[in-house]
N, C-alpha and C positions, 0 to 999 in steps of 0.2 A: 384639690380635685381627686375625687377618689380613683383608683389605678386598672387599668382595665383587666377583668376575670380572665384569669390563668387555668383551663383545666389540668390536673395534676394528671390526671387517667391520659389525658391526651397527649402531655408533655411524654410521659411514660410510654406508651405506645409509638411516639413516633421515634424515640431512643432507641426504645427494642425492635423495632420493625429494621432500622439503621444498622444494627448491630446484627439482628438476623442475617439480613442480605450481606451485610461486610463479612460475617463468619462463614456464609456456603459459596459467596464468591472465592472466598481467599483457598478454601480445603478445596473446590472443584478445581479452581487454579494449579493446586499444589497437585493435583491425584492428576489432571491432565499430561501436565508439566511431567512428573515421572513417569506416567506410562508411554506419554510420547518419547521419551527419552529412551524407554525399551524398545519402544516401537521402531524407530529409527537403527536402533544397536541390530535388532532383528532383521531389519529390512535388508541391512548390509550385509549381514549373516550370510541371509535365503540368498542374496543374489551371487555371494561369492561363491556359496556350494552349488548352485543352479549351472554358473558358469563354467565351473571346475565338472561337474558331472557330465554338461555336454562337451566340453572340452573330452574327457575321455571317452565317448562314445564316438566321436566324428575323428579322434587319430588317425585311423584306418581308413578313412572316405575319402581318398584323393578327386580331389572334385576338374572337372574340363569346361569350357564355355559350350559342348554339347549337354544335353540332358538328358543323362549315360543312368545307369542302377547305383553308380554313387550316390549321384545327385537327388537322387529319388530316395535316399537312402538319409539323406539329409534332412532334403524336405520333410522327411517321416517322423525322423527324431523331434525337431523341431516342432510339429505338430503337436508330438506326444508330450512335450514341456509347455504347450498354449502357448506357442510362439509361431503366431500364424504370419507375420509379417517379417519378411527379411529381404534381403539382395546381396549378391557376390557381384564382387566387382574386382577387376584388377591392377596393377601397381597405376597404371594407365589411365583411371580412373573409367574404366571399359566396363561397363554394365553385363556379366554374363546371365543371372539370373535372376527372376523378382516373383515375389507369393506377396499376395495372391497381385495377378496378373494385372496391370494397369497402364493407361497410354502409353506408348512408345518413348516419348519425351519424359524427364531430359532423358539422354542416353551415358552420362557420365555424372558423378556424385561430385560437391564441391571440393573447394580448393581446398579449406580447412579437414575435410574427411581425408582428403590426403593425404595432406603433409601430420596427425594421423597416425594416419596409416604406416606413412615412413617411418614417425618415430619407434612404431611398434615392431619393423624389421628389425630393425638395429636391437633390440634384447637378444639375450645372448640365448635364451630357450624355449624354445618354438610353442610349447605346454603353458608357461605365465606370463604369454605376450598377451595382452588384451587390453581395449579401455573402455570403461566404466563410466559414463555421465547418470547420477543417481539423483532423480526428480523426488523432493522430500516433500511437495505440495502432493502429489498423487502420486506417489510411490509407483512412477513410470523407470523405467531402465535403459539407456539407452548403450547401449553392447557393438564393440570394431572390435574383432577377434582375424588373426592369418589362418588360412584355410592349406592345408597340402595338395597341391596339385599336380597332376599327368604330366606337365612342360613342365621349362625352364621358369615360365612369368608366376610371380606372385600374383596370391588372389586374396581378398579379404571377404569376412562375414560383418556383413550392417543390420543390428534389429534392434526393434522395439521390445520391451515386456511388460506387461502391468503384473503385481505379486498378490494374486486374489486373497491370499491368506492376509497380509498385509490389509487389505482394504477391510477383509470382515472385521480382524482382531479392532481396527479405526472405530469402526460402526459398533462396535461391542463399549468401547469408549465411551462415544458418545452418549452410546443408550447406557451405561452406568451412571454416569456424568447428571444427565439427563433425571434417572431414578433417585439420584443423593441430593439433588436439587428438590424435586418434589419431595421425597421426605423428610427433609430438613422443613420445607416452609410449611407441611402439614406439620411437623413435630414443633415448630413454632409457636403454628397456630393452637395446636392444643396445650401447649405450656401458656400462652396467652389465657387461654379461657381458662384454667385452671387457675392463671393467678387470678384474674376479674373475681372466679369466684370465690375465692379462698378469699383473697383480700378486699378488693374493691365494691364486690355488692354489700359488705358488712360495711364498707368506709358508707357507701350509699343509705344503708340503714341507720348506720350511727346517724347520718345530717339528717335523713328526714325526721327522725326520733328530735334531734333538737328544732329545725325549722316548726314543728307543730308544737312542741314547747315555747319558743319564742311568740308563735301565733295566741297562746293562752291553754294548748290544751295538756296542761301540768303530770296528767296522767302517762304523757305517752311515755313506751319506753325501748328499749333498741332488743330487738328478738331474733333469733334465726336458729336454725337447724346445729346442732353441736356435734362434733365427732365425739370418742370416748376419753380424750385427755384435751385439755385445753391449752389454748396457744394462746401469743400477747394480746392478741386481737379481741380473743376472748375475755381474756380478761380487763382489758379495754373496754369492752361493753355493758362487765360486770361493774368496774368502776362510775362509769355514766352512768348507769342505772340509779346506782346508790345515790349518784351527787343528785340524779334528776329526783327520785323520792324524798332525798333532806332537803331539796329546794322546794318540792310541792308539800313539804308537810312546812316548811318555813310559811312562804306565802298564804297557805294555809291560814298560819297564826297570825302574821301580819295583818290578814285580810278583817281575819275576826276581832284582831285588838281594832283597827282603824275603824271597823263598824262602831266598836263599841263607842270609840274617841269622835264618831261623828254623832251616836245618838247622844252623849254626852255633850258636844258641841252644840248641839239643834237646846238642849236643855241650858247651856249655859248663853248661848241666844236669846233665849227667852226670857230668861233673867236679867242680860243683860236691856233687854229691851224694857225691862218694868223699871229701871232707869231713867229711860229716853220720854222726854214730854211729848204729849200731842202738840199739835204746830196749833189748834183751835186757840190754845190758851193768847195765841198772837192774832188771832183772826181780824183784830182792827188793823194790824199791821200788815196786811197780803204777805205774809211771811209763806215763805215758797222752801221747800227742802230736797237737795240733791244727795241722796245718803248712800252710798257703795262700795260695803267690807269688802276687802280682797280675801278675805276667807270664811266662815260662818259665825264668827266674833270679830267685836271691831275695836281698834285702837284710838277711832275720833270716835268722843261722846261731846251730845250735845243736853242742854235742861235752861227749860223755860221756867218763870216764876214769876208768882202776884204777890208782891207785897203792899204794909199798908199804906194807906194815902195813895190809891190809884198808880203805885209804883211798880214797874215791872220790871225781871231779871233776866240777862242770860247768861249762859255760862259755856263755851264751846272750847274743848280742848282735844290737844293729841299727844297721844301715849308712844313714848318711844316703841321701836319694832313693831309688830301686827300679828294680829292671831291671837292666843288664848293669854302670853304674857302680856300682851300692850291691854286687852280686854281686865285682865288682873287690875293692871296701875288704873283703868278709867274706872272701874268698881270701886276702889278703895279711894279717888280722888271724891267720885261723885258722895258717897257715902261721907267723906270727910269735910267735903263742902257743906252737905246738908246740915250736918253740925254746928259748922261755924254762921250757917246765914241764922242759925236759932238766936243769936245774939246780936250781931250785926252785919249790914248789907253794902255798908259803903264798899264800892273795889279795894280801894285799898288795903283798906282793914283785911277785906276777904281773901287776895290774893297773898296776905304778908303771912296771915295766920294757915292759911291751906301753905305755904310753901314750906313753912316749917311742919307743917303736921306730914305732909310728903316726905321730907329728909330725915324724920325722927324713924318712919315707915320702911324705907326703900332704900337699896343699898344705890350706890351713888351710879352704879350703872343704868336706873333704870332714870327716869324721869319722863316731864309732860308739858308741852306748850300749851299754852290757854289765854284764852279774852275774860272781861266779865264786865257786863253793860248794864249800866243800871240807868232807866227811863223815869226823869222824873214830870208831872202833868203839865210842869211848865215848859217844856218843848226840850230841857237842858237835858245831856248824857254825859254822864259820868261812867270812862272808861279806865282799865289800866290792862295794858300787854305784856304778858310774860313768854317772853324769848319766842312768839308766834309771827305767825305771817301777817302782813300788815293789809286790817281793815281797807276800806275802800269805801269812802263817805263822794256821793254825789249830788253834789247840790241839786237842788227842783230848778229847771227851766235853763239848764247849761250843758254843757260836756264839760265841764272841769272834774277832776277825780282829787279829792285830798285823799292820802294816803297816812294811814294809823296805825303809826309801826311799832317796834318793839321799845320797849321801855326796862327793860331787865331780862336777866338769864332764866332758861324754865325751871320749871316749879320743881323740888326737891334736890336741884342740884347747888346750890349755896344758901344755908338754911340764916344765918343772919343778915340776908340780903333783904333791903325795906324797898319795896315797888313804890314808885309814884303814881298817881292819878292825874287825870284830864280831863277837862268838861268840855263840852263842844253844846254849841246851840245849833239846836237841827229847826227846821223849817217844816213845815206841811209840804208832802210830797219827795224830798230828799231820802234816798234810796241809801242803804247801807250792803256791803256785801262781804262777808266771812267764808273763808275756804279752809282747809286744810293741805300741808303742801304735795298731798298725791294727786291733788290736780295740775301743779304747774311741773311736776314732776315726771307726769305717764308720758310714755316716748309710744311713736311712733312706727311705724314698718320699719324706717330706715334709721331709726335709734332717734330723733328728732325732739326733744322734750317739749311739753305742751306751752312754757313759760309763761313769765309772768306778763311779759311783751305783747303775746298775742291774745295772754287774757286781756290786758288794759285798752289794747285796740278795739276787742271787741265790745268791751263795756261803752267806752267810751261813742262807737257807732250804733249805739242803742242806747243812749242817756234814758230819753226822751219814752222808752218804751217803761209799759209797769213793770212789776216782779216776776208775773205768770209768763209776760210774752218774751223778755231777757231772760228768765230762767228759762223757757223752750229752746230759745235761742242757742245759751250758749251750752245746754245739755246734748243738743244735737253736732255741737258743732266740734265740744270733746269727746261726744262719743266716734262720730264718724273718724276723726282724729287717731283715736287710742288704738296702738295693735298689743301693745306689752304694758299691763299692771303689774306694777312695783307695791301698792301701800293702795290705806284705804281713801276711799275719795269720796267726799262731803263739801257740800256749799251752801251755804243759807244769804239769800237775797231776803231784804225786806223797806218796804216805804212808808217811813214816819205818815201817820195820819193825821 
């Protein structure tokens, strides 16, 4: 089963598109990762100098639970650092002041603010008491500083801050972040179309240059725009080109030897047919002929013959392999037969003297199976079989089939081998039937061979019919049959008169 199409461009692409996004994830990762890392070192920075500068602005501002020109003085500073939100409260957890101004409730800060608060008295110097809760999600501040105050009672300062610079420097981040993202995947993108073009619309050109070769058009050849020094791809191209020109100037030659080798063929057909008898010479016999080279010469030859005293001849053989060397061996038999019938006709004689005339001829790979029947006026047939397929004698007015088999090895393959003869007394009406074996031989769609089984079935279920309506018969019945010819296929039916 053939494997399902993989495209390479595709496979390739979805690699690099993988490795694009893994490579601008990991470096925005890594460029986050460190500037967040400043950013944070910064953030701590800004707030501990922020703290330390209001720390020395407000030494001097002893603050009261009234809302005295200290306090206002506070308030002021505090503003001037965008720290609008705050409240002084004391050890007591006693609410004296709150900006900007909001419900009365609660009126004291929790438990945890001031125990706090406690731990911040107990430092031994009133300037680096303070505590710092530093929010790293939104760089908020949350600030308990001890405040100096008019009385006896401890007071503390509670604010919030958010560090503006802090959040632009974020947003500067992100919009970097942001910008190396987009031009990584446009820089991608156009490293992408750069290779498609470099490489892959040439890979695209190379196939269709051969897909239209493969189609027949010999000509085509693989082209495209060249820079001024060439790369492998190039040269790639140049090499197909070549191989595709030596293959169209091969086929080329090919083309024109095989014309030549078929008009020679059609010529050596024609000769081979000034061979072959007309079937008329049999015409008392309804002699009927199935004759079909598998190529434009054929390796069965068949030849009829009158001799004297109202005697007639046949002579049907097969030439090892098919085509122009089997058409060779039926030339040089028929020719050497014609020879010997100049002298004598009996089979015997004729197939002992053709078999050595065969062997003295042909190297021992070649040879030929053949009959030869000789009809004499008193109804008697004198056969002899060399190494062929066995006749098929049907008596008039039966289904029985005798069969007339081989009686020696074929002709040229052991030259002092002496064939026997056989007479049979045929009847008026008794059907005879001669094949060659590429009829029991052609297979079928499903490799099925035609055999000799379901020839003999069929004969046999047509005893009774003549030569014309059994020859129809069983022409139709192997051709609908046959999907694969192997050899050539020939059959000669014929009914004693």
């Amino acid at each position: 089963m053939a494997g399902k199409k993989r495209s390479l461009r595709i496979r390739i692409g979805i690699l690099y598109t993988l490795l694009a996004l893994i490579n601008i994830i990991f470096f925005s990762v890594m460029i986050f990762e460190n500037q967040n890392d400043l950013l944070l070192a910064n953030f701590k920075y800004q707030t501990e100098s922020i703290v330390k500068d209001f720390q020395a602005e407000i030494r001097d501002l002893p603050v009261s639970p009234a809302e005295d020109d200290n306090f206002r003085r506070l308030a002021s500073s505090l503003s001037a650092h965008e720290l609008a939100y705050f409240i002084v409260f004391d050890e007591q957890g006693q609410i004296w002041h709150r900006r900007p101004e909001g419900p009365p409730a609660p009126e004291s800060v929790s438990e945890e603010t001031l125990q706090r608060s406690r731990e911040i008295q107990h430092e031994e110097l009133l300037y680096s008491r303070y505590s710092l809760e530093l929010n790293e999600e939104d760089f908020s501040v949350q600030l308990l500083m001890p405040l100096v105050t008019t009385g006896d009672r401890a007071a503390f300062l509670q604010l919030s801050m958010s560090i503006a610079t802090i959040k632009d420097r974020l947003f500067q981040i992100y919009l970097q972040i942001g910008l190396a993202v987009v031009w990584g995947i446009v820089f991608h993108v156009l490293f992408a179309v750069f290779v498609f073009q470099v490489i892959f619309r040439r890979v695209t050109i190379l196939r269709e240059a051969s897909d239209r070769m493969s189609g027949g058009e010999l000509e085509a050849r693989a082209e495209w725009k060249r820079s001024g020094s060439d790369d492998e791809l190039d040269e790639l191209g140049d090499a197909f080109n070549t191989m595709a020109g030596s293959i169209e100037d091969q086929v080329n030659t090919i083309t024109r030897l095989n014309n030549e080798i078929q008009e020679e063929l059609k010529i050596g057909k024609d000769v081979q047919e000034i061979f072959l008898s007309e079937i008329e010479m049999f015409a008392d016999f309804k002699l009927t002929l199935f004759y079909r080279p598998l190529r434009e010469v054929s390796g069965d030859v068949y030849k009829f013959y009158n001799f004297q005293g109202d005697r007639k001849g046949l002579f049907f053989a097969d030439a090892s392999g098919h085509g122009v060397s089997a058409a060779l061996i039926t030339t040089i038999t028929i020719m050497s037969l014609d020879e010997i019938l100049r002298r004598q006709v009996k089979p015997v004689g004729v197939l002992n003297h053709l078999n050595v005339a065969l062997a003295n001829r042909l190297d021992t790979s070649f040879f030929a199976t053949g009959v030869f029947l000789l009809f004499n006026p008193d109804g008697s047939m004198q056969y002899t079989n060399a190494g062929h397929n066995p006749m098929y004698h049907m008596p008039q007015g039966t289904t029985e089939i005798n069969q007339l088999g081989k009686m020696g090895p074929p002709l040229g393959l052991v030259e002092e081998f002496e064939y026997p003869s056989e007479t049979l007394q045929l009847g008026s009406g008794d059907k005879l039937v001669i094949y060659s074996d590429g009829l029991v031989e052609t297979q079928s769609a499903s490799e099925e061979q035609f055999g000799e089984a379901r020839l003999l079935s069929l004969l046999s279920g047509h005893a009774s019919a003549d030569p014309a309506e059994l020859h129809s018969v069983l022409e139709k019945e192997f051709t609908d049959f046959a999907a694969h010819y192997k050899d050539d296929v020939t059959f000669i039916i014929l009914e004693i008169p």
